[in-house]
BAZADO-244800 format. One record per residue (C-alpha): x, y, z; residue number from 0. Coordinates in nm, 3 decimals. Layout:
        xx        yy        zz    nr
         X         Y         Z   NUM
...
! end
This chain:
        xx        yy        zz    nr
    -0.535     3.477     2.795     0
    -0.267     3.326     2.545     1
    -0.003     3.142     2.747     2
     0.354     3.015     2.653     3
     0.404     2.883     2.318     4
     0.440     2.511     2.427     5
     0.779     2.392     2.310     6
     0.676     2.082     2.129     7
     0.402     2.251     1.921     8
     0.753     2.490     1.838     9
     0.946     2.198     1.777    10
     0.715     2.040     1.550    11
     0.671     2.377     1.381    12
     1.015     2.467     1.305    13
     1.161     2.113     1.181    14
     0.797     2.110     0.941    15
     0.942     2.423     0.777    16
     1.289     2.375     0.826    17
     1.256     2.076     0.671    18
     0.971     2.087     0.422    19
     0.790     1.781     0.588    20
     0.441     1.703     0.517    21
     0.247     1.667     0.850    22
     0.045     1.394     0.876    23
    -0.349     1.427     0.970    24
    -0.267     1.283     1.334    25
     0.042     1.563     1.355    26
    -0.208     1.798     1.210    27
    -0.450     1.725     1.480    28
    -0.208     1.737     1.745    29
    -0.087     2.124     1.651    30
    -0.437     2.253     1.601    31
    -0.530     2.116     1.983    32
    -0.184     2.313     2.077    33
    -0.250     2.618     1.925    34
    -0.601     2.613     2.089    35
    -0.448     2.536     2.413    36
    -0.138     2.821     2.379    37
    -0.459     3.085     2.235    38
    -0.672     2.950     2.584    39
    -0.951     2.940     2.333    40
    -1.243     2.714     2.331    41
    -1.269     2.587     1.949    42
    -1.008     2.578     1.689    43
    -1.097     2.446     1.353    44
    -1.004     2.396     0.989    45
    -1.223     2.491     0.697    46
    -1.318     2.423     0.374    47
    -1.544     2.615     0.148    48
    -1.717     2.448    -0.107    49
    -2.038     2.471    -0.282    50
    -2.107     2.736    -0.121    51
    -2.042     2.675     0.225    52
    -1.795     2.677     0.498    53
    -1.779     2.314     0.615    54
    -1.527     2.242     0.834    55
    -1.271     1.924     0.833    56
    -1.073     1.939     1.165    57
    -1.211     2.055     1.485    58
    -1.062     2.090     1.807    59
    -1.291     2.175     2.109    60
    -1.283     2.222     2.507    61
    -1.659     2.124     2.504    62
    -1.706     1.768     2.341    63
    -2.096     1.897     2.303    64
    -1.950     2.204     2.096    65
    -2.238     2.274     1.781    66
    -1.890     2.293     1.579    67
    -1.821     1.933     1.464    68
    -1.647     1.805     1.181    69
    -1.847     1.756     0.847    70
    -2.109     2.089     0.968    71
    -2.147     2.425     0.818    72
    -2.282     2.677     0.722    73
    -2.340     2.942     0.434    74
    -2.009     3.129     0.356    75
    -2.222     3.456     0.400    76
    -2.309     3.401     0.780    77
    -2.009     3.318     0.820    78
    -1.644     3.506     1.007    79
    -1.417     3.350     0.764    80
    -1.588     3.517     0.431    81
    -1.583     3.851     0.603    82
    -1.181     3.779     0.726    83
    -1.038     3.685     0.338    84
    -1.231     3.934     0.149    85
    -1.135     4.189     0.412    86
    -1.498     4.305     0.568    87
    -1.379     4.178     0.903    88
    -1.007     4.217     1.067    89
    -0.840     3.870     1.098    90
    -0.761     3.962     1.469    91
    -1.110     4.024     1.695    92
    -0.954     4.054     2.074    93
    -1.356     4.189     2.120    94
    -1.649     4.097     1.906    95
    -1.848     4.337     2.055    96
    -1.653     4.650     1.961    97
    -1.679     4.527     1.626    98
    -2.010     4.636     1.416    99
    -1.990     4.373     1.160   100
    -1.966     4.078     1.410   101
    -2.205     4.199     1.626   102
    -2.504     4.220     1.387   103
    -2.406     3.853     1.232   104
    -2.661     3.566     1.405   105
    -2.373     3.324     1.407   106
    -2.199     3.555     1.714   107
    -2.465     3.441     1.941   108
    -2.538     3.149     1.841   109
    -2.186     3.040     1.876   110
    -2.096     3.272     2.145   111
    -1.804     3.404     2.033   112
    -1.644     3.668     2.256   113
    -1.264     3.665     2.079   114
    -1.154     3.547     1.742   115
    -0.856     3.508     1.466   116
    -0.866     3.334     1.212   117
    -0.633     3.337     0.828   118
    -0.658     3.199     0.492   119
    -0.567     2.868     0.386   120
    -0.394     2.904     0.023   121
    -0.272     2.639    -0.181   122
     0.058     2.667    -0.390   123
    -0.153     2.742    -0.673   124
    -0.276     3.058    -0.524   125
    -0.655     2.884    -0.507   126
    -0.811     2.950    -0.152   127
    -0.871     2.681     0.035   128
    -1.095     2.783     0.322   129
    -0.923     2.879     0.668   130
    -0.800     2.844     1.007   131
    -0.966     3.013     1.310   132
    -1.003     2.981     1.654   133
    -1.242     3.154     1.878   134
    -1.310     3.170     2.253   135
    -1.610     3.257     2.460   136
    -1.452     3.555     2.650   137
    -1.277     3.913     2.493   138
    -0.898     3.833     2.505   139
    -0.703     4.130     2.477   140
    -0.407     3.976     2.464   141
    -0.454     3.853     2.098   142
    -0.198     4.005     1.854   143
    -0.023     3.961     1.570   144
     0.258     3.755     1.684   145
    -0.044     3.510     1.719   146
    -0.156     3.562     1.436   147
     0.181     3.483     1.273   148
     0.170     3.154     1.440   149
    -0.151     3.094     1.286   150
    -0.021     3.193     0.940   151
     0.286     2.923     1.001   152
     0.013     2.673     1.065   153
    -0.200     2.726     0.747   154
     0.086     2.697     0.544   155
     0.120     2.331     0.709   156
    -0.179     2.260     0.662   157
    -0.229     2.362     0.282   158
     0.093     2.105     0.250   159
    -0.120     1.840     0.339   160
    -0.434     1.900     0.204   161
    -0.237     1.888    -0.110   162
    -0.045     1.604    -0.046   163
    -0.395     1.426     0.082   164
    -0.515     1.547    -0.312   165
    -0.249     1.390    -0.455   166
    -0.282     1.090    -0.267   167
    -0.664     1.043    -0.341   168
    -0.561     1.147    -0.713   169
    -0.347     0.850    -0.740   170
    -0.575     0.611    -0.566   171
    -0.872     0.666    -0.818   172
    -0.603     0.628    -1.072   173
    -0.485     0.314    -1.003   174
    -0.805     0.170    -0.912   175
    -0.929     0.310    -1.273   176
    -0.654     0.136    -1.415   177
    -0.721    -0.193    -1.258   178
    -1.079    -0.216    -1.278   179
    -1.047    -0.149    -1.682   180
    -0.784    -0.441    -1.645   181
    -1.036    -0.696    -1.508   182
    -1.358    -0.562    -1.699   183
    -1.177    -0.600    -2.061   184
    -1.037    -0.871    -2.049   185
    -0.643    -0.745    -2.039   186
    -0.565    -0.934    -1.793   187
    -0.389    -1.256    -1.907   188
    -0.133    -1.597    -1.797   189
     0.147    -1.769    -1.967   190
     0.316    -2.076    -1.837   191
     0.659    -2.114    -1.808   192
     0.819    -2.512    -1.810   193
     0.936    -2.645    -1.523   194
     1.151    -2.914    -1.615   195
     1.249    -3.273    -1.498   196
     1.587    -3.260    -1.558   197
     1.639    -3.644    -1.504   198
     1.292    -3.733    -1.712   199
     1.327    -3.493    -1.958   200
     0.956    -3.449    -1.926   201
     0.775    -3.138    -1.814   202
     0.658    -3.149    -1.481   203
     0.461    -2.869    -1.397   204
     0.407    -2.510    -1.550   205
     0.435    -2.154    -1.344   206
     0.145    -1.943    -1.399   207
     0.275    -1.547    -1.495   208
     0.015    -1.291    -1.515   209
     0.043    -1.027    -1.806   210
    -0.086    -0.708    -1.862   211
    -0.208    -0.580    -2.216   212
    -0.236    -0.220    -2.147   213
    -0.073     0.099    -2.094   214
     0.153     0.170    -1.930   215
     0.312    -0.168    -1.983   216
     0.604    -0.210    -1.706   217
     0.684    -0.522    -1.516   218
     0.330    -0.739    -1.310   219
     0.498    -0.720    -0.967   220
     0.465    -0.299    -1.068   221
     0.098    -0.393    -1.088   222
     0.063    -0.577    -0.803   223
     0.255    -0.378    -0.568   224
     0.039    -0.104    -0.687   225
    -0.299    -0.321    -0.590   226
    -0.156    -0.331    -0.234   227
    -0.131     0.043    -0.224   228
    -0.525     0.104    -0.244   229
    -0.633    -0.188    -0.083   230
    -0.705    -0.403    -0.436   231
    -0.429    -0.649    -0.456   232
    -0.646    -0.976    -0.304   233
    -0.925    -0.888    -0.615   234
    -0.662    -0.902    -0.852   235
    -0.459    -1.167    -0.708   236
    -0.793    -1.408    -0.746   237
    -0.827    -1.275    -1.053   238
    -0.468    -1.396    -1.219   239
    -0.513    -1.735    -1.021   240
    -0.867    -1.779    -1.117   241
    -0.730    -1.748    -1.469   242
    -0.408    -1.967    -1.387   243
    -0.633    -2.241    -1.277   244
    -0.804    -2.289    -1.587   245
    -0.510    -2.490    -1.727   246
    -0.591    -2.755    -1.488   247
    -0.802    -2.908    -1.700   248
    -0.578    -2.893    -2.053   249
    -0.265    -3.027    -1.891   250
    -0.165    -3.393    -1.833   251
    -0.250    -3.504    -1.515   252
     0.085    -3.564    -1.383   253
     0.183    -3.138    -1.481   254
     0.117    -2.886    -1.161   255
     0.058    -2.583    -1.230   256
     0.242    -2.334    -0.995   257
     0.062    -2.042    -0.869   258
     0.173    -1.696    -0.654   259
    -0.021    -1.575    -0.377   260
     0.065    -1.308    -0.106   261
     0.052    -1.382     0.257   262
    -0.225    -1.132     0.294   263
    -0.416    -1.306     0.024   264
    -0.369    -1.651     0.236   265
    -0.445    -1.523     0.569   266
    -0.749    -1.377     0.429   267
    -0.929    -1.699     0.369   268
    -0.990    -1.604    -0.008   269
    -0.741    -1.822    -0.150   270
    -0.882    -2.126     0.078   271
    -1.195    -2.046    -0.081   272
    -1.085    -2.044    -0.447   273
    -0.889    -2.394    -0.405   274
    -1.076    -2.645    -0.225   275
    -1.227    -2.838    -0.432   276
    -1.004    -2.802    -0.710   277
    -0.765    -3.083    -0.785   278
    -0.536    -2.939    -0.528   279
    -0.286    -3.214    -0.601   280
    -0.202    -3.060    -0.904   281
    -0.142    -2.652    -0.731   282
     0.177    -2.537    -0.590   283
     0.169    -2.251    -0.391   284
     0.469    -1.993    -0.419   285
     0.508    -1.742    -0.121   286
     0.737    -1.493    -0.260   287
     1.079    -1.428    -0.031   288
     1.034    -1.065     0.011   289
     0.658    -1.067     0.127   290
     0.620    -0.997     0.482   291
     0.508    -1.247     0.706   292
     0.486    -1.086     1.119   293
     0.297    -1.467     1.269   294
     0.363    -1.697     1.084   295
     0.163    -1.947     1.338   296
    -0.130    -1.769     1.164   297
     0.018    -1.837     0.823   298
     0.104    -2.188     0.857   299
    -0.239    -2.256     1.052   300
    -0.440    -2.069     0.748   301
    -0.222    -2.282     0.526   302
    -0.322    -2.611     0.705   303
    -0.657    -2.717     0.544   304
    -0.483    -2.641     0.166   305
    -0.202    -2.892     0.258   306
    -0.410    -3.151     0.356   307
    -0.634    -3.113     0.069   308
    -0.298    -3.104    -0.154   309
    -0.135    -2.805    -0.210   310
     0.213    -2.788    -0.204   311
     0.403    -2.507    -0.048   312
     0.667    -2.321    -0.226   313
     0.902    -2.065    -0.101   314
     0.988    -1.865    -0.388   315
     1.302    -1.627    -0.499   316
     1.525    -1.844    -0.221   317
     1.867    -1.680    -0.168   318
     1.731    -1.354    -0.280   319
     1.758    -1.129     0.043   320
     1.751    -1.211     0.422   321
     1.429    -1.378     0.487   322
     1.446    -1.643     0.218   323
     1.605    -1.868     0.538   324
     1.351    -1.792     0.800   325
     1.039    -1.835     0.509   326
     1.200    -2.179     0.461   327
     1.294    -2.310     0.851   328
     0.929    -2.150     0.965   329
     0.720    -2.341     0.647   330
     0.848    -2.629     0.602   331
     0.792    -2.594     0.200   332
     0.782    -2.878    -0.027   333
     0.973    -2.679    -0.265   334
     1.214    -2.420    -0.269   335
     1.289    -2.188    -0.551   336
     1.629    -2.096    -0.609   337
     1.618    -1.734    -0.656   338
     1.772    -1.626    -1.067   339
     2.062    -1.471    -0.855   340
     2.248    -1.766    -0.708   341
     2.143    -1.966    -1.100   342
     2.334    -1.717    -1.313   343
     2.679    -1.805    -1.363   344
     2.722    -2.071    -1.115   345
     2.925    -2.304    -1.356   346
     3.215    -2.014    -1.295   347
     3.155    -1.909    -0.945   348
     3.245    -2.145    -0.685   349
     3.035    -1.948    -0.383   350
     2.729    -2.022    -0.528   351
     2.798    -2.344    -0.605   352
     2.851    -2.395    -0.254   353
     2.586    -2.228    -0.146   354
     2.376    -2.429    -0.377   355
     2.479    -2.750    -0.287   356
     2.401    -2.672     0.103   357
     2.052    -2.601    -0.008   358
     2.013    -2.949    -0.193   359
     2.163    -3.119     0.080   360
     1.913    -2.908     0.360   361
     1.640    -3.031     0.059   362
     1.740    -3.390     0.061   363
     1.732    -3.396     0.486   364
     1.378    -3.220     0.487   365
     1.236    -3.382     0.189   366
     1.161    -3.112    -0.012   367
     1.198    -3.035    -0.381   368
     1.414    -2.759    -0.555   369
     1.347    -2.555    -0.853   370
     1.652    -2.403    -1.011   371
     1.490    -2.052    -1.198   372
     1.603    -1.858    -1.445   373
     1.871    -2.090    -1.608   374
     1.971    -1.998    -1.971   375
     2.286    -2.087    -2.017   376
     2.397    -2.512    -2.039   377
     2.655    -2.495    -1.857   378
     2.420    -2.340    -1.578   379
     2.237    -2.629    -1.667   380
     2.492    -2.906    -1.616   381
     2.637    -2.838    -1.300   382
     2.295    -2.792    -1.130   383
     2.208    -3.175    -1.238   384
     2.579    -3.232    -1.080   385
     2.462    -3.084    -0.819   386
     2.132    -3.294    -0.793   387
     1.899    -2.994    -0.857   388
     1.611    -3.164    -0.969   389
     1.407    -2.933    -1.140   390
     1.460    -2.623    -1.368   391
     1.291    -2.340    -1.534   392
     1.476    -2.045    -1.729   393
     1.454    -1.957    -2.070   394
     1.676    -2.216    -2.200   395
     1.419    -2.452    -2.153   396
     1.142    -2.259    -2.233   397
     1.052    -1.926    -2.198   398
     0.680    -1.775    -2.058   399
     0.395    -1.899    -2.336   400
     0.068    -1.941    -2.437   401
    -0.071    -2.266    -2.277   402
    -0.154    -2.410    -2.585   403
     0.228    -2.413    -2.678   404
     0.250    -2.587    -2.325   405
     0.036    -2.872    -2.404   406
     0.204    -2.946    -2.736   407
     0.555    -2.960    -2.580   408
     0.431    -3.187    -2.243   409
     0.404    -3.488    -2.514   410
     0.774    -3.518    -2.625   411
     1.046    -3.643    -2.439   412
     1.260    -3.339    -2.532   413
     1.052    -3.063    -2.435   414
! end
């Protein structure tokens, strides 16, 4: 017999209408156990049909040896749930036996179903999805509409996420389109941006930028980010720095060439893989500010074999948000990157100057380097020597280019 209407099944019910929220597949789960529970039937499940059939996607069952199991099925025509949206069968069966058309169908016995309801699941298109049922062993009397009205509350929810689960897959094989045409045609590509000497006036080492010759054309981090999403972002991260690294061998050998790599990418081992062996003197590593780091004992461990082979650690975008401090005290980088954001304007602006000049001085007592970025302006320039910034990038001293255009400049004292 139905029982109470269990009040967190109602509360989940009313703020996922209320509110328009799209349950999730664990939420999902959870309200089609509770509606078997508050129906005291034995199996509640969610269909599909397709091809054909009625296979069915969620399944929630007293028995854990029930014959209904998700990914089974069977043809639509032995099936209740044809019969139920094209009307041969009522969508409320308190008794399958006082009902001619499910006593003469096989799938009655088989299954052993003494009660059933069950509605349509319709997308927002009007396109049937499959449906929702329950049954139960026993006749239940008690079965009624107002049940049945629950039931129609729940299909709703669940055609919300079966589209939003479309839309998601959708835009998975999209992007991963996208990126595999990106590494199979060659549109991936690097530029090197100067990184200036400012006391030399020689070019000490080059960042490596990845670039992306294809629609649509929006910012690399866009790209990136976007890897990340669908589980990509280490194959195209070795990808760009696989690329990067070919400079190596064109550049003088007192030039690094600076290269960015996620935490996930480091932790993985790939990276480790891709750089020993390599002139790993010549590599700086930049860990970008906003990536998230949750142990960064297993960082800085993962980190240990490339350090000792060479690599230099960089913490990039520093004084860009929050973490840039704890990326730097937890580290120990050999180089810090002032972030474009404390660089612009600080010949006029007496905060960042300050700020700047406790970073050199924090630099000077740890031994590390700094990079000024993003500098195009000299009197940016001048007071970040005053300063004793060592090194600079920006586009006053160069902007992003072909690594040819690099090798031409390293030669001259003014470069």
């Amino acid at each position: 017999m139905s029982a109470r209407l269990p009040s967190d099944l109602l509360t989940q019910l009313a703020e996922a209408v209320s509110d328009g929220l799209v349950p999730s597949q664990q939420t999902l789960s959870g309200i089609l156990q509770s509606i078997r529970h508050y129906l005291a039937m034995d199996v509640a499940f969610l269909s599909e049909f397709s091809g054909g059939r009625r296979v069915f996607r969620m399944v929630d069952a007293s028995d854990v040896s029930s014959p209904v199991e998700v990914g089974g099925g069977d043809p639509l025509e032995d099936t209740y749930c044809q019969r139920l949206v094209d009307g041969r069968m009522p969508q409320v069966l308190p008794d399958t036996s006082a009902n001619p058309e499910a006593s003469r169908l096989p799938i009655t016995r088989t299954l052993g179903i003494g009660s059933y309801i069950g509605v349509p699941v319709t997308l927002s298109d009007g396109s049937l999805y499959g449906t929702l049922c329950c049954f139960g062993g026993d006749a239940d009397a008690t079965l009624n509409e107002r049940d049945l009205g629950l039931l129609r509350v729940c299909a709703d929810l669940a055609a919300t996420h079966i589209e939003h689960e479309a839309i998601a897959i959708r835009k998975h094989r999209q992007i991963s389109n996208r990126i595999q045409e990106v590494l199979g045609s060659g549109l991936l590509s690097v530029v090197y941006q100067p990184i200036r000497d400012v006391a030399g006036k020689r070019i000490a080492g080059v960042e490596a930028l990845s670039r992306f010759a294809t629609e649509p054309l929006r910012a690399p981090d866009l790209w990136f980010h976007e890897a990340a999403e669908i589980g990509m972002s280490q194959t195209l991260e070795i990808a760009a720095i696989r690329l990067a690294l070919q400079a190596l061998p064109r550049l003088p050998e007192e030039v690094y060439v600076s290269i960015n790599a996620s935490p996930d990418l480091v932790l993985s081992g790939a990276l480790a893989a891709e750089l020993l062996g390599m002139p790993c003197e010549r590599i700086v590593l930049e860990i970008t500010e906003h990536a998230l780091v949750l142990r960064y004992e297993d960082l800085l461990a993962t980190l240990a074999p490339l350090r000792t082979a060479g690599v230099r650690i960089a913490v990039d975008d520093a004084g860009a948000g929050h973490s840039s401090l704890r990326h730097i005290l937890q580290l120990a980088p050999d180089i810090i990157k002032l972030d474009v954001s404390l660089v612009r304007h600080i010949d006029t602006d007496s905060a960042r100057r300050a700020l700047t000049a406790a970073l050199a001085e924090f630099a000077r007592e740890t031994g590390a380097k700094i990079v000024a970025e993003g500098i195009e302006t000299l009197g940016e320039l001048s007071t970040l020597i005053r300063i004793g910034i060592p090194l600079a990038q920006g586009f006053l001293l160069g902007a992003p280019m072909r690594i040819e255009d690099v090798v031409a400049r390293c030669g001259r004292m003014d470069a």
